[in-house]
N, C-alpha and C positions, 0 to 999 in steps of 0.2 A: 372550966368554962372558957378562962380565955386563952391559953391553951388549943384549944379545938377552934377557937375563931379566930387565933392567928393561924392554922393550919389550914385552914377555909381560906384564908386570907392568901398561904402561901400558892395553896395550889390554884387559886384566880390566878392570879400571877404569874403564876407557871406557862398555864395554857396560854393566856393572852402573849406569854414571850413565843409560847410555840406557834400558835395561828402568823403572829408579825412576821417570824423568822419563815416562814412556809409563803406567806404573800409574797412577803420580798424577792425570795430568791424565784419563785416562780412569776414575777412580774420581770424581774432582773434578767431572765432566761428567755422570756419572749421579746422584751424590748433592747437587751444586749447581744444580740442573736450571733453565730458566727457568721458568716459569708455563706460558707455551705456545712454540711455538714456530713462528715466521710459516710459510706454506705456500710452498712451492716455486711461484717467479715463474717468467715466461715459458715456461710449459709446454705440450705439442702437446697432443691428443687421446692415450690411449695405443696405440689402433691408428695413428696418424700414426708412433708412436716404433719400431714394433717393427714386420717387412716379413712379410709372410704365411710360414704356415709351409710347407718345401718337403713335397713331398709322400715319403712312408713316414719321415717324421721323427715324434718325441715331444718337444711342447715342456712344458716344467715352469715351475712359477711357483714363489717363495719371497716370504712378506711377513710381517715378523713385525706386527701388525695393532695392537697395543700397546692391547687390550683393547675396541676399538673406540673408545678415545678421541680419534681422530684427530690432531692437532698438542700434544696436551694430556700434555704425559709422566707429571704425577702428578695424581688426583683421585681422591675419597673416593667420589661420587659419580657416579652418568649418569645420565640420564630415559631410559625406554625410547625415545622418540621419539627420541630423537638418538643415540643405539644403533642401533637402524632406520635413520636417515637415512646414516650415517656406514657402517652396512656394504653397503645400495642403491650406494652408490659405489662400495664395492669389490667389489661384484657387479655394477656394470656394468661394470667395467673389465674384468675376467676373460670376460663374454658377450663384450668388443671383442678383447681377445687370445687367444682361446679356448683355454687351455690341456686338454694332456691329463690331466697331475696337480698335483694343488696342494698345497705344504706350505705351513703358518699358526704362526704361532709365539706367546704371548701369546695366546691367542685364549680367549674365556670358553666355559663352559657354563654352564645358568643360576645367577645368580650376583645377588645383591639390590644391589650395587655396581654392576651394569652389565644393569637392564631387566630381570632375574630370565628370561631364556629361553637356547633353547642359539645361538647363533650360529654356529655349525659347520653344524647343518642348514637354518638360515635361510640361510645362503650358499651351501650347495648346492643349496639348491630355488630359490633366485633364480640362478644364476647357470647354473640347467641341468646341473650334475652328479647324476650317479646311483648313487656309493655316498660315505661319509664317514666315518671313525674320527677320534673325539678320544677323548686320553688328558688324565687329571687329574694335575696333577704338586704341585697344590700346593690341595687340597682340605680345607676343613674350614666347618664351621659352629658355629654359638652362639644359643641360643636361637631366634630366629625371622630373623635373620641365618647364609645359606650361601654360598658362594664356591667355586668350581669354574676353572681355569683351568690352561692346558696346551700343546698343541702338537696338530697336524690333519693329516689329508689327508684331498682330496677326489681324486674319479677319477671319470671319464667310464668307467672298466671297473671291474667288481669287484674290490673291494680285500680279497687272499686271506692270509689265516695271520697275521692284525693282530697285533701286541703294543704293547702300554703300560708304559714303563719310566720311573720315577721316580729320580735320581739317588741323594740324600742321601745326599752324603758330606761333610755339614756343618750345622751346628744350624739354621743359618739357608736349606737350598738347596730351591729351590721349583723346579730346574729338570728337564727329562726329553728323551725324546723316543719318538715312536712310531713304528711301520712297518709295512710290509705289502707284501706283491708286488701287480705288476700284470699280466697278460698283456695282451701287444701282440700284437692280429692280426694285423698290419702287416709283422710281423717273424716272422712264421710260426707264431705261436703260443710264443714266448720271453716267462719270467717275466722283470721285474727288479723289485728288493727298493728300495724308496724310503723314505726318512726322512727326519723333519721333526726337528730339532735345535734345542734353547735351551742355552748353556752360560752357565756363570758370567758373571756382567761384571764382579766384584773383582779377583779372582785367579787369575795362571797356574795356582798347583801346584792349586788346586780345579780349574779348565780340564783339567787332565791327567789327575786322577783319574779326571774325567766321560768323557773320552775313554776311558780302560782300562775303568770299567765300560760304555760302548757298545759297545765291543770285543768283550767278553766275552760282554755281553748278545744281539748278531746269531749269535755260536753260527760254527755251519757249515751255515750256510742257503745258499749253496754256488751264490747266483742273481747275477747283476749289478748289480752297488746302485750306488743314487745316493743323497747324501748333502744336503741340503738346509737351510739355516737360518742362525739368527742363533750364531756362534760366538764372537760379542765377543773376537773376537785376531785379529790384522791378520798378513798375510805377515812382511811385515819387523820389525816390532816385536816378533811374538812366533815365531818362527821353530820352535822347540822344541814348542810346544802343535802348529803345525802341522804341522809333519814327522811325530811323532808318532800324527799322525789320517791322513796320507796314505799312511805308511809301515805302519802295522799292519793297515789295512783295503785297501793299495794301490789307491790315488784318485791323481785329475788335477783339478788345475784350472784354466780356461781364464786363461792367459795371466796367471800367479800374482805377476809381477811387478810389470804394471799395475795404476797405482792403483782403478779400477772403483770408487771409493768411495760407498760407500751407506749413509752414516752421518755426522751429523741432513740429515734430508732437505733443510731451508731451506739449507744448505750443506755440501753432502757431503764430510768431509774423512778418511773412515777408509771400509776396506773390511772390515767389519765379517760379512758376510751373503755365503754361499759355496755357491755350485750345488759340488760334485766328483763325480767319475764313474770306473767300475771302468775299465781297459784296452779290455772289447768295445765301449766307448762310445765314440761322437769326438763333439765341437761342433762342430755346423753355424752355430749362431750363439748370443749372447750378448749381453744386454742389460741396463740398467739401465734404470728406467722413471721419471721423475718424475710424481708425481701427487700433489696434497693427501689422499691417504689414512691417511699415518702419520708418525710424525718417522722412519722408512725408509724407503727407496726402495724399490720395488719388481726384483726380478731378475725374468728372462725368458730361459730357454735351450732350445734347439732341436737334439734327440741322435738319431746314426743308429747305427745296428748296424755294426759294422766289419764285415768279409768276411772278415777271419781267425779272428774270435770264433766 
């Protein structure tokens, strides 16, 4: 018996070295940042990386865009031209992968920091989509200095019943997420509820909170969701935050084990950024995308209707 309860005893201790050593070094990473950070070598075309979509499938994108600063993690400032230049890129990628809907994470509205215009609609008029909601999760201004920045979707269909929901459940949380259905012709005319997600990067129990008020926040909108974004907690590391988001909202995610890691782009070592999807959904395919667009990688998933749904 005691025996078995120091081995109880060891393995608390284990885990709790492991969750400490996983916060650290991922607090350590976002707040020791480098200056910039090289762009991901040897990389295809992004239609090279990712195979046409099958036909009556919905493929979705995820990229959190990290303000249009491209490889640059922190900076006071942008010139609108390289604002413009840096999101052309990821508007061409998006014409190369054609997605159906697009969730953006970090992404500005105009904002005197980053070009003063919205880039949400700049990316959907370049990149050929036809409707687009951004939500402000972390808005404010000062005299002749404003800031606006948040979370997006774009969609090739009307994005119907939008909402915009801002976390704070902490003095310092700028983060949110917003949604909206889409109908899919495709599928007969069936909505599904899509969201674009930024959670904490400090802290699990902030990670958990944000989780219970998204929870709350979706209601009984009663549609098939997909859940899309930067969740800054990894399977194995933070297992709790995740269960917790799969289990309450009942989501899948492709192959949750593998590492898919999409997190800093110049060397992917955390799987950071998570497509999930209700039960009526299956993966037809799943992707991570390297391209100098962001210090993330870009996802790319490919969903059909199941036939029991």
């Amino acid at each position: 018996m005691k025996t078995a309860l120091r081995t109880q005893a060891t393995n608390r201790g284990l885990r709790r070295i492991r969750r400490f050593s996983h916060r650290f070094s991922t607090a350590r990473s976002h707040l020791a940042a480098p200056l910039f950070f090289p762009a991901p070598k040897d990389h295809e075309a992004p239609s090279a990386q990712v195979p046409a979509k099958p036909d009556d499938h919905l493929r979705f994108f995820s990229l959190n865009v990290a303000h249009a600063r491209r490889n640059v993690p922190a900076k006071p400032f942008l010139r609108r031209s390289t604002a413009q230049r840096n999101l052309a890129d990821i508007a061409d990628t998006l014409r190369q992968l054609t997605p159906d809907v697009v969730a953006l994470q970090e992404v500005d509205g105009p904002s005197t920091w980053s070009g003063n215009f919205d880039h949400v609609a700049s990316l959907a008029r370049q990149a050929g989509l036809s409707d687009h909601y951004r939500g402000n999760h972390n808005a404010f201004g000062f005299g002749g200095f404003r800031y606006a920045a948040g979370t997006a979707l774009l969609s090739r269909q009307p994005l119907l019943d939008p909402l915009s929901h801002r976390f704070a459940v902490s003095w310092r949380d700028t983060k949110g997420f917003v949604v909206a259905a889409v109908e899919v012709p495709e599928w007969g005319g069936v909505e599904v509820d899509v969201v674009s997600v930024h959670l904490d990067f400090l802290r699990p129990t902030v990670r958990r909170k944000q989780i219970l008020r998204m929870v709350e926040a979706l209601g009984e909108r009663g549609r098939p969701l997909v859940v899309l974004g930067d969740l800054n907690c990894c399977w194995h590391h933070e297992p709790r935050s995740m269960d917790l988001l799969v289990r309450t909202l009942g989501l899948q995610a492709h192959e949750p084990e593998t590492l898919e890691a999409t997190y800093p782009a110049h060397r992917p070592r955390r799987r950071i950024d998570w497509i999930l999807v209700s039960p009526q959904l299956g993966f037809s395919g799943y992707h991570t995308v390297r391209a100098p667009l962001s210090d993330h990688l870009v996802l790319v998933a490919d969903l059909a209707l199941r036939e029991a749904a």
